[in-house]
DSSP file (Angstrom, degrees, kcal/mol; ACC not computed):
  #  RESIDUE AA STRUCTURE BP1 BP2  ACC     N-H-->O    O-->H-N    N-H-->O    O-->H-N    TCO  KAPPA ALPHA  PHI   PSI    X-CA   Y-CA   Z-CA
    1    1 A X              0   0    0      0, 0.0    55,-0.0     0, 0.0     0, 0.0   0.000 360.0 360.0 360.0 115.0   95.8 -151.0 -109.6
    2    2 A X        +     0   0    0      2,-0.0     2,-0.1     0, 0.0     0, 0.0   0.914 360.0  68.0 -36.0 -56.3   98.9 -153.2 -108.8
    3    3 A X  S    S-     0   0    0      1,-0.1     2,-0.1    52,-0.1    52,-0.0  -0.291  85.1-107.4 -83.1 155.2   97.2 -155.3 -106.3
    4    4 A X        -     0   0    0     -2,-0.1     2,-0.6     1,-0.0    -1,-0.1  -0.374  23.9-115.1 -58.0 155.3   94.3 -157.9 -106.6
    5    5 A X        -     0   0    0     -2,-0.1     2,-0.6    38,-0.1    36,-0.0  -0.920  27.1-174.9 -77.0 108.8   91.0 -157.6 -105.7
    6    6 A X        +     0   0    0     -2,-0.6    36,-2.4     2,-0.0     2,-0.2  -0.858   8.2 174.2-139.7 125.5   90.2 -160.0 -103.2
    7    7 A X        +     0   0    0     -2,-0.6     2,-0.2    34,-0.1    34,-0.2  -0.767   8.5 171.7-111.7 165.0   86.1 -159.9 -102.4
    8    8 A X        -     0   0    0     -2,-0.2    32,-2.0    32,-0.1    -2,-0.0  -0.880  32.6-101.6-162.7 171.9   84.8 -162.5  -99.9
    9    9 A X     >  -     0   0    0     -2,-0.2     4,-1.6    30,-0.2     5,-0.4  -0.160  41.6-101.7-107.0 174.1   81.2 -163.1  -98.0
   10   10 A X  H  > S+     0   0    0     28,-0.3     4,-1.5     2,-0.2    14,-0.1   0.826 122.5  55.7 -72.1 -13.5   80.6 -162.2  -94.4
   11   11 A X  H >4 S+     0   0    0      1,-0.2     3,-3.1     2,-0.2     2,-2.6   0.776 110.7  37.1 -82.8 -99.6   81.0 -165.5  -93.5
   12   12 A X  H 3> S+     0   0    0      1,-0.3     4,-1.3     2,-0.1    -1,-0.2   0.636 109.3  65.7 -27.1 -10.2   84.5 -166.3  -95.1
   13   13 A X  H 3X S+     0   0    0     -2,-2.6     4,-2.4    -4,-1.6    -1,-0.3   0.844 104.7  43.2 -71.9 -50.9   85.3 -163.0  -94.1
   14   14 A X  H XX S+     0   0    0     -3,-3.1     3,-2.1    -4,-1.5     4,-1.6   0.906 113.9  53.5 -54.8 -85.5   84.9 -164.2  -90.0
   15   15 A X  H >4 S+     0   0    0      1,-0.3     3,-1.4     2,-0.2    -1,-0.2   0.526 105.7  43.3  12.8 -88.7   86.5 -166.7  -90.9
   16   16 A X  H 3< S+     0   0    0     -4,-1.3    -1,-0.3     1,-0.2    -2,-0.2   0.619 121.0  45.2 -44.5 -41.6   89.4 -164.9  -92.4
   17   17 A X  H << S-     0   0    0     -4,-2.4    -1,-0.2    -3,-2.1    -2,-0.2   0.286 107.2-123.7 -86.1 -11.1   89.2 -162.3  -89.0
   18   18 A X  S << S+     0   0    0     -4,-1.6     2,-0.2    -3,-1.4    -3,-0.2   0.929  72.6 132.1  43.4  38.1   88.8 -165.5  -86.4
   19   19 A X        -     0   0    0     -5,-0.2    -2,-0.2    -6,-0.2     2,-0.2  -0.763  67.0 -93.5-113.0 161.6   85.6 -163.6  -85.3
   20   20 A X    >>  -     0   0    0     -2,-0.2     3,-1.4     1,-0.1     4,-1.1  -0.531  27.7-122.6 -69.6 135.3   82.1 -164.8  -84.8
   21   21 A X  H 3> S+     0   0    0      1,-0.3     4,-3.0     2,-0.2     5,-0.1   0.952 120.7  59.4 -25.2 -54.9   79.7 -164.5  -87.8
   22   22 A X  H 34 S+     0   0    0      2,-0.2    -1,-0.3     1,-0.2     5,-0.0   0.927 105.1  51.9 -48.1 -42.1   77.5 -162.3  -85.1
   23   23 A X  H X> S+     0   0    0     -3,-1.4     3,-2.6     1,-0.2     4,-1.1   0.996 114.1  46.5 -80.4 -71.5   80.9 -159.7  -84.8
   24   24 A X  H 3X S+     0   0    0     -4,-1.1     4,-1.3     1,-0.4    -1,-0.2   0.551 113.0  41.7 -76.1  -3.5   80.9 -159.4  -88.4
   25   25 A X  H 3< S+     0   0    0     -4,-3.0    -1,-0.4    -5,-0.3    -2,-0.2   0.078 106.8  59.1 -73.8  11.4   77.6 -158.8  -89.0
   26   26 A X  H <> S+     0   0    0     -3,-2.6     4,-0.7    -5,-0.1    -2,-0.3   0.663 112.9  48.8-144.4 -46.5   77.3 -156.3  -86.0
   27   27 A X  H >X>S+     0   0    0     -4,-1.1     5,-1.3     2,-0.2     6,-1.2   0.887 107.3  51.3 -68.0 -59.3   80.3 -154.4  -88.3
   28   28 A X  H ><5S+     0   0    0     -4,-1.3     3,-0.6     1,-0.2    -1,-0.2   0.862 106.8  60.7 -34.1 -44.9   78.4 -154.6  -91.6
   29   29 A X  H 345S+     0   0    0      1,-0.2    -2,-0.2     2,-0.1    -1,-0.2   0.863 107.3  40.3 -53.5 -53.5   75.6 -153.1  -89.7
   30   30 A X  H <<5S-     0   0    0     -4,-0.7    56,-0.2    -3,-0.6    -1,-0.2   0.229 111.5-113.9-118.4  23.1   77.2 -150.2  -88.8
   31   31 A X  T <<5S+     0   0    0     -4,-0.7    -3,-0.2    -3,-0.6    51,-0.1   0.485  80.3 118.8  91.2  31.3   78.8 -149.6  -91.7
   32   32 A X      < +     0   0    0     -5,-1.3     2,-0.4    50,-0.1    -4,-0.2   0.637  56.5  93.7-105.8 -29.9   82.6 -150.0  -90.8
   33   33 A X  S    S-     0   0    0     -6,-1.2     2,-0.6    46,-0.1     9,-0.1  -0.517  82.8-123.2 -59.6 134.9   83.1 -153.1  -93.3
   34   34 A X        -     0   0    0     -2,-0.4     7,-1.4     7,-0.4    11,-0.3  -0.813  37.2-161.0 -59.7 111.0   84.4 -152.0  -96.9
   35   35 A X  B     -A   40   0A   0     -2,-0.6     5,-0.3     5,-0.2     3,-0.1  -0.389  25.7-164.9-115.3 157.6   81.8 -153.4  -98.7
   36   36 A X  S    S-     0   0    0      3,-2.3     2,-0.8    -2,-0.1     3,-0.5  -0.138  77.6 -61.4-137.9  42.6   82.0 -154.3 -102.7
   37   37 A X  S    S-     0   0    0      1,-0.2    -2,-0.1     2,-0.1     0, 0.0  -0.932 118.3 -21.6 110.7-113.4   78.1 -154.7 -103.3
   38   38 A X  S    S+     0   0    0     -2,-0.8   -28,-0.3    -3,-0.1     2,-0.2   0.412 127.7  94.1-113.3   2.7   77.1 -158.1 -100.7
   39   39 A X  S    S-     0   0    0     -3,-0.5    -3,-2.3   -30,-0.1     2,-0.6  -0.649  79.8-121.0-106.9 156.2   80.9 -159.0 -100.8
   40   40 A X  B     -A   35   0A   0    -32,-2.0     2,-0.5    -5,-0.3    -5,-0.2  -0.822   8.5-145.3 -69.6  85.0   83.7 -158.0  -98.4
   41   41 A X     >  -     0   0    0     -7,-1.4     4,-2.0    -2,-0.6    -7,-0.4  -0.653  21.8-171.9 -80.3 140.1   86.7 -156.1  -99.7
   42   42 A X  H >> S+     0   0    0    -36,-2.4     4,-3.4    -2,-0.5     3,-0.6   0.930  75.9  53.1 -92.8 -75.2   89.2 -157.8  -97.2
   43   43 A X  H 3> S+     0   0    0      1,-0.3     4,-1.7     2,-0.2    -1,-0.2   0.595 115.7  34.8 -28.7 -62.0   92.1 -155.6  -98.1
   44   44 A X  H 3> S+     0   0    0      1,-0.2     4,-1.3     2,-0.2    -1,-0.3   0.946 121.7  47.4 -73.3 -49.6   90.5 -152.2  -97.6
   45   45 A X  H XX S+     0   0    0     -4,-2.0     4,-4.3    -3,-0.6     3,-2.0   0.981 109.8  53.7 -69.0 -40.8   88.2 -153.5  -94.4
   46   46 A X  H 3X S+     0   0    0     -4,-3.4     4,-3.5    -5,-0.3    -1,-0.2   0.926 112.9  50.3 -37.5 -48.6   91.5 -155.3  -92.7
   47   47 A X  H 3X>S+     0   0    0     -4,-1.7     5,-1.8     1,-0.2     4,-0.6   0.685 108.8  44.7 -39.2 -36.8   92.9 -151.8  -93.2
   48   48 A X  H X<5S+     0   0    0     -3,-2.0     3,-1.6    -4,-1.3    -1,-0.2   0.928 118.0  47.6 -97.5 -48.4   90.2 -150.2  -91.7
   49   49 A X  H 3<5S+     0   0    0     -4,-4.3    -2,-0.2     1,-0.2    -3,-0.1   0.812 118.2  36.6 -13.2 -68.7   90.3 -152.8  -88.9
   50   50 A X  H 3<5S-     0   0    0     -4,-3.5    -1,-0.2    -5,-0.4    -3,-0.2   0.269 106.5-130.0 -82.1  -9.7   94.0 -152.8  -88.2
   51   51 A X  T <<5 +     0   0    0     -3,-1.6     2,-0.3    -4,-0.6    -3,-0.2   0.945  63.1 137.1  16.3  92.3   93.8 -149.0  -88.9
   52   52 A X      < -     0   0    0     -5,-1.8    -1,-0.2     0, 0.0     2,-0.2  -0.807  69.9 -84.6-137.4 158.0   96.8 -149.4  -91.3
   53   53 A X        -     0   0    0     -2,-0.3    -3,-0.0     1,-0.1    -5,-0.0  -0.533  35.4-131.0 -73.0 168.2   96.9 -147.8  -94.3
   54   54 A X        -     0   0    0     -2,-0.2    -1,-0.1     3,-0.1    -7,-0.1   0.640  37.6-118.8 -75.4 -20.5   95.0 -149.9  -97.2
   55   55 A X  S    S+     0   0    0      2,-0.3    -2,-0.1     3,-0.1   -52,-0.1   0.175  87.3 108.3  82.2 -21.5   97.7 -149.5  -99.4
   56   56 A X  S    S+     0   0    0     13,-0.1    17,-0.2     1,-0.1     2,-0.2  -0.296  74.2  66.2 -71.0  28.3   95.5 -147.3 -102.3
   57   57 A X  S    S-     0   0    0      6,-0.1    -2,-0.3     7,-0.1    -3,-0.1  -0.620  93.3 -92.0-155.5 133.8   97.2 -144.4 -101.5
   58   58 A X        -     0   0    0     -2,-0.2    -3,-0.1     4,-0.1     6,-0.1   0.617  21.7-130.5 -30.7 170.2  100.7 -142.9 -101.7
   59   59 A X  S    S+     0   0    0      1,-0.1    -1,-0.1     2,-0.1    -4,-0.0   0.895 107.7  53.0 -84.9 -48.3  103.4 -143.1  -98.9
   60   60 A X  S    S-     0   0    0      1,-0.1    -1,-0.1     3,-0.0     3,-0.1   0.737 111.9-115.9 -71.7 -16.6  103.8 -139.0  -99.4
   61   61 A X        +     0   0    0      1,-0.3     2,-0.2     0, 0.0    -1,-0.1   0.553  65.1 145.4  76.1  43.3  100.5 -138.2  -99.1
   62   62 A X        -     0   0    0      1,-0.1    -1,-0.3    -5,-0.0     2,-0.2  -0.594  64.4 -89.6 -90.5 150.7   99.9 -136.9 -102.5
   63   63 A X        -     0   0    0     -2,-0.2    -1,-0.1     1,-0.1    -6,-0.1  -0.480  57.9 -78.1 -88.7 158.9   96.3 -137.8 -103.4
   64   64 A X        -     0   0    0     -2,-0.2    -1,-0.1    -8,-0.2     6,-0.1   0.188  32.0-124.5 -69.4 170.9   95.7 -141.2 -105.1
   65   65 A X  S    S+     0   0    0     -3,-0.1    -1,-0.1     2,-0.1     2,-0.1   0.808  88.3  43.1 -75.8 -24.1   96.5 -141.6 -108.9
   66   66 A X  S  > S-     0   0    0      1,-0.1     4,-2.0     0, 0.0     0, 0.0  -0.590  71.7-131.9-113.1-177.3   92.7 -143.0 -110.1
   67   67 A X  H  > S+     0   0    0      2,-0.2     4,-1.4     3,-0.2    -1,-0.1   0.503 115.6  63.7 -88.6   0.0   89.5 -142.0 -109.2
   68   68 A X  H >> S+     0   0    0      2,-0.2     4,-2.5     3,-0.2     3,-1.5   0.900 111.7  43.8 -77.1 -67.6   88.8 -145.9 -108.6
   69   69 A X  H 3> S+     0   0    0      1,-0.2     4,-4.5     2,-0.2     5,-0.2   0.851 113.1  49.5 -21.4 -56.6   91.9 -145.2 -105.6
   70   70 A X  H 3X S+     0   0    0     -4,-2.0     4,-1.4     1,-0.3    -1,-0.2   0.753 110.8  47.5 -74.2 -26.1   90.5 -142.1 -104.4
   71   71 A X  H << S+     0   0    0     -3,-1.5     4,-0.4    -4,-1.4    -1,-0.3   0.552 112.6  51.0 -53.7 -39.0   86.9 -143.5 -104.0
   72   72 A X  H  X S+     0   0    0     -4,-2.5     4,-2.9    -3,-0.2     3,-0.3   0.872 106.2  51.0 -80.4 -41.4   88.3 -146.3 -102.2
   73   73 A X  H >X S+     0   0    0     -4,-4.5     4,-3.3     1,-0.2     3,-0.8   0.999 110.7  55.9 -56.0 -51.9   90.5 -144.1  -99.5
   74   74 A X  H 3X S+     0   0    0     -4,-1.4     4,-0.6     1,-0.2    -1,-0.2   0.647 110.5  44.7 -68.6  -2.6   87.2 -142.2  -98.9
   75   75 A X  H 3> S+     0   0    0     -4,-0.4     4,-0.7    -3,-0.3    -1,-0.2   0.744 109.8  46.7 -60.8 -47.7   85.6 -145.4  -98.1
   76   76 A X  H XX S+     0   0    0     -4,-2.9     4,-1.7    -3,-0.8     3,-0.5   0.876 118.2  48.0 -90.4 -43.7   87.9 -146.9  -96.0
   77   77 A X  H 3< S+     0   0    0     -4,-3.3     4,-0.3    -5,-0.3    -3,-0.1   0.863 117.7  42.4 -44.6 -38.8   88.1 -143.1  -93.9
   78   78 A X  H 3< S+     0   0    0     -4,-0.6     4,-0.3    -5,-0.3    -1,-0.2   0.734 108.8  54.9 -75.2 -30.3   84.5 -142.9  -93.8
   79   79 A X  H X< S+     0   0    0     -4,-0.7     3,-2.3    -3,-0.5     4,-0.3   0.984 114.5  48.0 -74.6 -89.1   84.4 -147.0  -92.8
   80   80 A X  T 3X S+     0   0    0     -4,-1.7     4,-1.1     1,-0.3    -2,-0.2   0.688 104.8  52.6 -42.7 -19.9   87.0 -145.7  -89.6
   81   81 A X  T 34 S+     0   0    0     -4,-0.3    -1,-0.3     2,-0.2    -2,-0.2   0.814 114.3  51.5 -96.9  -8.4   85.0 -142.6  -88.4
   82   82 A X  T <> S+     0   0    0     -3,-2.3     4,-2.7    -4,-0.3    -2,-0.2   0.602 110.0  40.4  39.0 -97.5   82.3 -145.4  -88.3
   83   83 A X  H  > S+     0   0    0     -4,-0.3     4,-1.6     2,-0.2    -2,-0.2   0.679 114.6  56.6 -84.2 -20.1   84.1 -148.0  -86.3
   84   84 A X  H  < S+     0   0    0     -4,-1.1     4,-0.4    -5,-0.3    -1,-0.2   0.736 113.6  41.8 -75.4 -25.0   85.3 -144.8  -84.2
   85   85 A X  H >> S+     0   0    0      2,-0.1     3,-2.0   -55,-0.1     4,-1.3   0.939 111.0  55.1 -50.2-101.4   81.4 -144.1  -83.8
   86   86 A X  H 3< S+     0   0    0     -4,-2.7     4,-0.5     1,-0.3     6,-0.2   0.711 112.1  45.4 -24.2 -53.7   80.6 -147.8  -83.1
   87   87 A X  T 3< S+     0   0    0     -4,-1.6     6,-0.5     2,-0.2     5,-0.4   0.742 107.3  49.7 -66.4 -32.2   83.2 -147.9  -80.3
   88   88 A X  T <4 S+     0   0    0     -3,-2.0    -2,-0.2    -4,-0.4    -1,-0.2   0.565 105.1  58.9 -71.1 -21.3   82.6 -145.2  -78.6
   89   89 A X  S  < S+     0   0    0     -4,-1.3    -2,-0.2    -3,-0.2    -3,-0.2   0.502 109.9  55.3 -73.4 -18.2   78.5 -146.2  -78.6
   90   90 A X  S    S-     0   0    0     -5,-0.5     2,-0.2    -4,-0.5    -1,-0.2   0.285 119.7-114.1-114.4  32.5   80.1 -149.4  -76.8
   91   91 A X  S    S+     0   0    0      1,-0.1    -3,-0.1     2,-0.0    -1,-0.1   0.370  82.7 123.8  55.7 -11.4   81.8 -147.6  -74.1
   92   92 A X  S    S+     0   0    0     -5,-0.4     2,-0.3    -6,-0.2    -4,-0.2   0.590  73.8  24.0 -23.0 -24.0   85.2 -148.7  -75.7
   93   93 A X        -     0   0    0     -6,-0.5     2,-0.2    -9,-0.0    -2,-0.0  -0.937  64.9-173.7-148.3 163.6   86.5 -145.5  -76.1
   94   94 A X        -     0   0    0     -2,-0.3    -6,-0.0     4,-0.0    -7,-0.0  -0.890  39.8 -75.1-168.7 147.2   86.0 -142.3  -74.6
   95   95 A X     >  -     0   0    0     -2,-0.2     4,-1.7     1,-0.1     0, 0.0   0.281  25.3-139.2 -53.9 146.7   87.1 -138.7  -75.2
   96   96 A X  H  > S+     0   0    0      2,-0.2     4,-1.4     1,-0.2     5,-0.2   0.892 107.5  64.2 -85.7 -26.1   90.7 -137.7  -74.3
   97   97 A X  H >> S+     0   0    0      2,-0.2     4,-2.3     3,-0.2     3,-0.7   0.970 104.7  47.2 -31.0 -77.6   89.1 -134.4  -73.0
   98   98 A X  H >> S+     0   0    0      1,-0.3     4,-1.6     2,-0.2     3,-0.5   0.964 111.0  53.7 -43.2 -61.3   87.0 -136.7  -70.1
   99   99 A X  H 3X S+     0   0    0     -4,-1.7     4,-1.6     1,-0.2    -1,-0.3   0.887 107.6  42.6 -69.3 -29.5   90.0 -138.5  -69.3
  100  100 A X  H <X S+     0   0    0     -4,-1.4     4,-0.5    -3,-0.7    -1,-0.2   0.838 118.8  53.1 -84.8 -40.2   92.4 -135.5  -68.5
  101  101 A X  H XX S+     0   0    0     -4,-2.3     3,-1.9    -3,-0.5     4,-1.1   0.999 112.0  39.8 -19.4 -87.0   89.3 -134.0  -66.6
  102  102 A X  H 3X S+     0   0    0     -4,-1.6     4,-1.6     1,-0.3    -2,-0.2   0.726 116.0  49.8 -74.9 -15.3   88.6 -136.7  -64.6
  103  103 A X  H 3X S+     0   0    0     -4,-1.6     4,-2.8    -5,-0.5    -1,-0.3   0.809 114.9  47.8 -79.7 -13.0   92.5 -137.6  -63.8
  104  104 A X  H <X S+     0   0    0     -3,-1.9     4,-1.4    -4,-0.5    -2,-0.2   0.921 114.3  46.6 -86.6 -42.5   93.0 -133.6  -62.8
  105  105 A X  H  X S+     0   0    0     -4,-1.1     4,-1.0     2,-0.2    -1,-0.2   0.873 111.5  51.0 -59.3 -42.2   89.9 -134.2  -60.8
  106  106 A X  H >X S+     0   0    0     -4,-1.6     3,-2.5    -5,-0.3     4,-1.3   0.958 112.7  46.8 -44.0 -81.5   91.6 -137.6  -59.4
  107  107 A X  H 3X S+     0   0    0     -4,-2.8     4,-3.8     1,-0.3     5,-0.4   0.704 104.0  56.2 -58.9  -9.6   94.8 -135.7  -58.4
  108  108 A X  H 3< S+     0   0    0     -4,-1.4     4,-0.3    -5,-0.2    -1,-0.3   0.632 112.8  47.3 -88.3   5.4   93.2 -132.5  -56.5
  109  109 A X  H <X S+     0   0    0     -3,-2.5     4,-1.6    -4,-1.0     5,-0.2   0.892 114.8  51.9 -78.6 -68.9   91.4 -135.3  -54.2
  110  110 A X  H  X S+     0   0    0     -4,-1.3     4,-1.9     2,-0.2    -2,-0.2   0.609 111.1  37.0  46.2-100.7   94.7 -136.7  -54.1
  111  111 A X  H  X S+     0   0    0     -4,-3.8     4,-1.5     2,-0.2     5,-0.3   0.949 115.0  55.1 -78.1 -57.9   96.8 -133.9  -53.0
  112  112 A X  H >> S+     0   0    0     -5,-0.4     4,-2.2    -4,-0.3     3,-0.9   0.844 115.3  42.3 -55.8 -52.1   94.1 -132.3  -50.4
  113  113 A X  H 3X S+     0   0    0     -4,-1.6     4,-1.8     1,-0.3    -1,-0.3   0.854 115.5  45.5 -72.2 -53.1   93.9 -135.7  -48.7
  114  114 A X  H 3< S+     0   0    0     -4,-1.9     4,-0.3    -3,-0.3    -1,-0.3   0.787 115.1  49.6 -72.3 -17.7   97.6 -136.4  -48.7
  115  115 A X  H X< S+     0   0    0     -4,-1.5     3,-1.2    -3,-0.9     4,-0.4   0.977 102.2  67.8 -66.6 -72.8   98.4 -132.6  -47.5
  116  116 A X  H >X S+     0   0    0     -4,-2.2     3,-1.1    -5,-0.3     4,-0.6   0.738  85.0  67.7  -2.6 -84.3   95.9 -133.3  -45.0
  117  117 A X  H 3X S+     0   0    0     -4,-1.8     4,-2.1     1,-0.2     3,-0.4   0.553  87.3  62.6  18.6 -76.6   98.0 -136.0  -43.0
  118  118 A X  H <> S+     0   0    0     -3,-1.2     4,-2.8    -4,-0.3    -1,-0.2   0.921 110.1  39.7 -57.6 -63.5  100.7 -133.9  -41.6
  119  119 A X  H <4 S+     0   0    0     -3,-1.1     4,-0.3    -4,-0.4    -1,-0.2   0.626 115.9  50.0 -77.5   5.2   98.1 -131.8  -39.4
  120  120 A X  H >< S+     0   0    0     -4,-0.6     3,-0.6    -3,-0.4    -2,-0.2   0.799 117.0  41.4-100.9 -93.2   95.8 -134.8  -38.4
  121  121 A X  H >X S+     0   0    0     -4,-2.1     4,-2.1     1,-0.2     3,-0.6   0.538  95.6  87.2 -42.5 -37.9   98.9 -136.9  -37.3
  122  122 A X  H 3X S+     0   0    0     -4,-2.8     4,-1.0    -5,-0.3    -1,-0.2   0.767  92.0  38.9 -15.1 -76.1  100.6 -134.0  -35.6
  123  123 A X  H <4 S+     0   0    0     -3,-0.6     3,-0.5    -4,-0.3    -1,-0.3   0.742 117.3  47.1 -57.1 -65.0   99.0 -134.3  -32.5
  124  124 A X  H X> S+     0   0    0     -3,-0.6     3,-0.7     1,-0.2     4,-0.5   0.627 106.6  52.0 -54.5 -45.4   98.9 -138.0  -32.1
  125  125 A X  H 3< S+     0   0    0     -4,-2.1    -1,-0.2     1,-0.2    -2,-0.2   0.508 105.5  57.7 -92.5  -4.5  102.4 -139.0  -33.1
  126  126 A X  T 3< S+     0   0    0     -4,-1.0    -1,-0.2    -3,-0.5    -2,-0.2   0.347 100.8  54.5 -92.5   5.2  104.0 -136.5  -30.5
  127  127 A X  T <4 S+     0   0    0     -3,-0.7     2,-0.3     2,-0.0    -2,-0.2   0.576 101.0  80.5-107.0 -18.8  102.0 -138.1  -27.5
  128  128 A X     <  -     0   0    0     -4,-0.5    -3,-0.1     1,-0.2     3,-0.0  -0.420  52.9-178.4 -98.6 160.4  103.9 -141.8  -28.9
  129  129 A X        +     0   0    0     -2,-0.3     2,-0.3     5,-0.0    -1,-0.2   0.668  57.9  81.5-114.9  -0.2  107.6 -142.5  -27.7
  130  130 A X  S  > S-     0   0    0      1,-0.2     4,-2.6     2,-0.0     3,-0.3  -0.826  72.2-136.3-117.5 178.9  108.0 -145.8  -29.6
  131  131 A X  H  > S+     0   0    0     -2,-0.3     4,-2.0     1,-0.2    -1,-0.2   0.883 100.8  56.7 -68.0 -45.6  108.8 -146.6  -33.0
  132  132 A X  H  > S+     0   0    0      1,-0.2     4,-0.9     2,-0.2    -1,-0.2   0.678 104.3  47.2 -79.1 -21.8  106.4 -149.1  -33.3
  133  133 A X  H >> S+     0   0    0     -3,-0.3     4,-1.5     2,-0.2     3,-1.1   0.894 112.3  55.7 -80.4 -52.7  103.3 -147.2  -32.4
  134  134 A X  H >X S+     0   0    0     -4,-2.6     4,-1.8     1,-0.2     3,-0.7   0.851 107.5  48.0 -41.1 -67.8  104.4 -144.4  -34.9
  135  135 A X  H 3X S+     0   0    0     -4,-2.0     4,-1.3     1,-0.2    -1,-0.2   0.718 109.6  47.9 -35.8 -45.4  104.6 -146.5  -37.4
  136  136 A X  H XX S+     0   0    0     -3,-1.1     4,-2.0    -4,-0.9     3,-0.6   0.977 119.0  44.9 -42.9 -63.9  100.9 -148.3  -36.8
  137  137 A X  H <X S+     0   0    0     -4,-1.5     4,-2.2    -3,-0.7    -2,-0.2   0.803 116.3  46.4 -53.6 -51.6   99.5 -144.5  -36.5
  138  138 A X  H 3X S+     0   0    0     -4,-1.8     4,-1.3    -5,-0.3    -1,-0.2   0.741 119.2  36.8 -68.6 -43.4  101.6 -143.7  -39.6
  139  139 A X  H <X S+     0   0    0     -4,-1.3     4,-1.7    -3,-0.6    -2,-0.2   0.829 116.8  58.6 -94.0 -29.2  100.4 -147.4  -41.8
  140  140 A X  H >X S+     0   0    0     -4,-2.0     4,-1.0     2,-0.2     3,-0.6   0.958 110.1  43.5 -65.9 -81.2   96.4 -146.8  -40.0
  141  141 A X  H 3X S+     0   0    0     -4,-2.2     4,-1.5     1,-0.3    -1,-0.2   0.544 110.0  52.9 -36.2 -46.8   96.3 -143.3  -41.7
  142  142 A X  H >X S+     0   0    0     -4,-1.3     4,-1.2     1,-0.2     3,-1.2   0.982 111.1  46.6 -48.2 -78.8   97.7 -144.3  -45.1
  143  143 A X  H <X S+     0   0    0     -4,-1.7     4,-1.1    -3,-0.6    -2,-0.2   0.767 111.5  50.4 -68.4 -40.9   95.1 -147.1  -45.6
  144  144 A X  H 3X S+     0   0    0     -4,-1.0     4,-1.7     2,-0.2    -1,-0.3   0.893 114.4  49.2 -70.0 -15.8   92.1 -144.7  -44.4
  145  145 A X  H XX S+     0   0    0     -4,-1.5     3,-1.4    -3,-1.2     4,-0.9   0.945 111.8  44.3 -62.0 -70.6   93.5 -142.1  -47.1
  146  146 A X  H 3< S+     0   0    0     -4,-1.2     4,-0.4     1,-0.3    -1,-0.3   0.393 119.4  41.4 -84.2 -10.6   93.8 -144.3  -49.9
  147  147 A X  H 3X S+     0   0    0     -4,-1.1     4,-2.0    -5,-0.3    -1,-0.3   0.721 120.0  43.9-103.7  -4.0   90.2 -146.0  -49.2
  148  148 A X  H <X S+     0   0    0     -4,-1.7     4,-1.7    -3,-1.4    -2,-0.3   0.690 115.1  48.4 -84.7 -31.6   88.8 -142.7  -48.5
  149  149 A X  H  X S+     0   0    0     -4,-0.9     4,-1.7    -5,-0.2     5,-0.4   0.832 119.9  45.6 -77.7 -44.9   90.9 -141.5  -51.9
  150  150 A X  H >> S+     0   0    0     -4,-0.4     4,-3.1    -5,-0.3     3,-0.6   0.997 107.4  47.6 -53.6 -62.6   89.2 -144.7  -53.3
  151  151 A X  H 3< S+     0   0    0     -4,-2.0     4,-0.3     1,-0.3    -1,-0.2   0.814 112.9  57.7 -57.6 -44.3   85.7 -144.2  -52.1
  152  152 A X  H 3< S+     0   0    0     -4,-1.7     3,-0.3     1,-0.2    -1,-0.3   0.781 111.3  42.2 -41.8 -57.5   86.2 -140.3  -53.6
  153  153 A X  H X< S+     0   0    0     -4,-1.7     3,-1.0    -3,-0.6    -2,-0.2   0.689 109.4  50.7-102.8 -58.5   87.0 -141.5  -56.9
  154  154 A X  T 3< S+     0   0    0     -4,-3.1    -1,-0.2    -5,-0.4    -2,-0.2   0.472 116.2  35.8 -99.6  10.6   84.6 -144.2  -57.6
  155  155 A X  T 3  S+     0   0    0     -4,-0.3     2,-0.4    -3,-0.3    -1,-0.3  -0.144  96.6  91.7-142.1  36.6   81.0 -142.5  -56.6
  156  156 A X    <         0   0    0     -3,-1.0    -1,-0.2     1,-0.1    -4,-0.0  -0.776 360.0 360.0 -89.4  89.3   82.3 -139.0  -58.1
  157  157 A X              0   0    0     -2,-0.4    -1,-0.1    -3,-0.1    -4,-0.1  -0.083 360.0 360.0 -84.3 360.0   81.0 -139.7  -61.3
């Protein structure tokens, strides 16, 4: 291995991260640090952090050259699926599935509501002759769609 080893303790590791002791202990915990024993491999865990590569394994994707390498990439993968765990247990993240759901859900409230409009105003906006009352009728409607669009949205859960 080209590079140095560079090991350090959870504290100099915060440190190193400008996080609270508490943050990196709450990562140690849940296994996402690259650990060397009680010490803190910085390289591999920044990596796993920064989700960068670590630098222990080729550019092409050809698998690495020692077993030391190849033991360390399955560390630092295992360390990310982990912090990918750990984040999703803290409501950080959430499935791209759910989100494309709930936006699909978003727009067919949406569209029925804004379709809607046309025949509810009908009626009303042919009874005004001035500009300025359309317009009122027009700006009233908007603002009950959109909190009614709102109100739809935020207690469908």
């Amino acid at each position: 291995m080209s590079e140095s080893l560079i090991l350090m303790t959870q504290a100099q590791y915060a440190r190193h991260r400008n996080k609270s002791p508490q943050y990196i202990g709450k990562l140690y915990k849940a296994g996402i640090l690259v650990m060397r024993g009680r010490l803190v491999d910085v390289a591999a865990s920044d990596a796993v952090l920064d989700d960068k590569p670590s630098g222990k394994t080729t550019m092409d994707g050809q698998p690495p050259a020692s077993y030391a390498q190849a033991r360390l990439a399955d560390m630092v993968f295992r360390a990310k699926l982990r912090r990918l765990e750990f984040e999703t247990r803290q409501g950080k993240l959430i499935e791209a599935a759910i989100v494309k759901e709930r936006w699909a859900a978003i727009l067919l409230v949406l569209k029925k509501r804004v379709l809607a409009v046309p025949d509810k105003l009908a009626p009303e906006v042919t009874a005004l002759t001035d500009e300025r009352q359309v317009r009122d009728a027009l700006k009233r409607e908007m603002h009950a769609l959109l909190k009614a669009v709102h109100s739809d949205i935020q207690y469908a859960r």
